[in-house]
N, C-alpha and C positions, 0 to 999 in steps of 0.2 A: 614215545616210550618203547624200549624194547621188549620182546616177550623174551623171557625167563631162557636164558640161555647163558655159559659161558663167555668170556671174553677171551678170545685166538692169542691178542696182543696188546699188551698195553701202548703200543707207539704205531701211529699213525704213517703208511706206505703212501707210496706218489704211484700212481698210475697215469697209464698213457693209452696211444693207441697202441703203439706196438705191442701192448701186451694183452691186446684184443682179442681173443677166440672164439668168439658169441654173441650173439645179441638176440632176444627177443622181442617178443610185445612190453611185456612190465621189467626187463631186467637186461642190464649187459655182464658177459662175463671177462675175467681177465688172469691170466695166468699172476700169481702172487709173487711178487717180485723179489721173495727171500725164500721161496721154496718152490719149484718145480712139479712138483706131485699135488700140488694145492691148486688151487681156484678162489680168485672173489666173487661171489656176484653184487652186483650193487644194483639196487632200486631205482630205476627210471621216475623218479617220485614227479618232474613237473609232468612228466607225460602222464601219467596215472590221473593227476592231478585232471590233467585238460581234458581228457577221456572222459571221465566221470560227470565233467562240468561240460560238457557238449551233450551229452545225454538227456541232461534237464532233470526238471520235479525233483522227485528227492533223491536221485544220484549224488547233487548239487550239496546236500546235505551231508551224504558218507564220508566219513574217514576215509583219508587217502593208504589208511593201513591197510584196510579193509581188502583192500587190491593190489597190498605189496606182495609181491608173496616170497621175498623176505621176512617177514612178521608172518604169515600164512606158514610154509614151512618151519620156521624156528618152534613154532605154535605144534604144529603135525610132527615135530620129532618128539615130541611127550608124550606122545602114545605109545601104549606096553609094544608093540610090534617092531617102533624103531626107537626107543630108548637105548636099548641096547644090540646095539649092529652084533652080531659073533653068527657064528656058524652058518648056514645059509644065505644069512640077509649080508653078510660081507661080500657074497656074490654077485648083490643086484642092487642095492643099497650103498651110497654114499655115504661116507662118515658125514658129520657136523662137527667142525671142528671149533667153532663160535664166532664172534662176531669181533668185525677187523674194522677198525676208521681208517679210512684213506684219503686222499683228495679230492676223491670223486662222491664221497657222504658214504655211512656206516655200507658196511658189506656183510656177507657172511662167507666161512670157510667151508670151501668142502673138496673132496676128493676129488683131484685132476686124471680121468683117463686120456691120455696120450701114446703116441705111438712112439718110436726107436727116435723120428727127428722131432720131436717134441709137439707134433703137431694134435689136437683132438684125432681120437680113436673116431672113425665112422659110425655115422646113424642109422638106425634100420633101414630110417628112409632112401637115402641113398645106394646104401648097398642091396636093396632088391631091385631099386629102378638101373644100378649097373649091372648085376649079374643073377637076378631073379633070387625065390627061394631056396638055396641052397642046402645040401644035408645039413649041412652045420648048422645055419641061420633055421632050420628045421626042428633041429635035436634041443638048441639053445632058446626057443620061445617055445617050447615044452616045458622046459625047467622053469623057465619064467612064469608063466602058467600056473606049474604046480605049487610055486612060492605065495604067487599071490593068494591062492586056493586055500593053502595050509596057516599060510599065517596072518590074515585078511589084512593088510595095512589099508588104514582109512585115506582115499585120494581120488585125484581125480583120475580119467582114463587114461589108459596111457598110452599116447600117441607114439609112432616109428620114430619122427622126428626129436623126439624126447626121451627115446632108449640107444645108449651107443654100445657096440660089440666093442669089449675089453680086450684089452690084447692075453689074456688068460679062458678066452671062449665063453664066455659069459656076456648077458645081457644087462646093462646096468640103467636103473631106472634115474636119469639124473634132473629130471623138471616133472615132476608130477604130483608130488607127496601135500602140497598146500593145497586146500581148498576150504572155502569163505562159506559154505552152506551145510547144513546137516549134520552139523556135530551134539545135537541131542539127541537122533533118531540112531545115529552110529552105535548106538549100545543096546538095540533093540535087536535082538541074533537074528532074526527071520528077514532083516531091512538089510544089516550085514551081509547074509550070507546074498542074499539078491543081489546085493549091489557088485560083490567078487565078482560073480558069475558074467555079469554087464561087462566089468571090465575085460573078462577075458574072451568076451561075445565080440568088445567094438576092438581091441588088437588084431583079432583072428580076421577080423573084417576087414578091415583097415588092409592089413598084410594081401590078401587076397585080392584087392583093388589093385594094389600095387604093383602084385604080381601080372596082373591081367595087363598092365599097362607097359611092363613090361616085354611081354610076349607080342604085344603087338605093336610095340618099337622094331624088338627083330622079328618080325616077319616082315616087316617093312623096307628093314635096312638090309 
């Protein structure tokens, strides 16, 4: 069953590889083959599956929803912070555009950052292990920062690997917003505001490893 979301399309897309731009652990993504600026992503549901049931005890027992995070995020866009994408969060925040059948089993829509040849806009990741922290990359997870700060969206942390530089100088959070645990305690302000703060503690971190690792590339090279 799907969570309470939209439907993108009434009519079912074919997908392929070619229209491959990602893949994860629970999910691959694919450029939407009637719009450009869009994205599927579709649930890896046997592997989810196998995952859970290798684990043993009572993994064996969970919902393979449980670890979609298709269902996870569709779930995490009902909250007041990204109900409504406008004004700041159009800066970091991917719309949700609803849920698409394909060939490949339900997906969801959402915003494609690409660059001039269509290809994905770069990950944080990559671009500080090619060219370290730069101002820009400096000035744009400040803002990111202060978004998450100001308008606490409930998720998990957010990994470099899972924020890409928009081609408008923005950081945009595109794999983070699902998560399977602590949505009772999420309304308790004092667990809240702890938990901001965490995220902006393991990015800052993160970045910083990164950068290190960086720098002692070139001095090497």
């Amino acid at each position: 069953m799907k969570y309470q979301c939209r439907q993108f399309s009434s009519a079912s897309v074919q997908l392929s590889d070619s229209q491959l731009i990602g893949m994860g652990n629970r999910r691959r993504v694919f450029v939407h083959p009637d719009h450009s600026d869009l994205c599927i992503k579709v649930a890896r549901v046997a592997h989810i599956r196998r995952q859970l049931d290798e684990r043993g005890l009572t993994y064996k027992l969970m919902p393979t929803r449980w670890r979609d995070d298709n269902w996870l995020e569709a779930k995490a866009y009902q909250q007041p912070a990204l109900s409504q994408i406008s004004g700041a969060s159009q800066n970091h925040i991917p719309t949700l555009h609803g849920w698409q059948e394909t060939s490949l089993g339900i997906g969801l829509v959402f915003d494609y950052y690409h660059q001039g040849d269509g290809k994905p806009c770069p990950n944080l990741l990559d671009l500080i292990l090619s060219q370290g922290v730069t101002a820009d990359i400096k000035g744009a997870v400040g803002e990111l920062s202060g978004y998450i700060l100001e308008n606490s969206p409930w998720m998990r942390h957010p990994g470099p690997a899972n924020i890409v530089f928009g081609g408008d100088g923005h950081l945009k959070l595109i794999d983070c917003m699902g998560t399977f645990n602590m949505h009772v305690v999420r309304y308790i302000p004092a667990i809240r505001k702890r938990r901001r703060q965490r995220h902006i503690d393991y990015l800052h971190a993160a970045i910083n490893r990164l950068h290190e690792q960086y720098e002692r590339a070139a001095a090497i090279s």
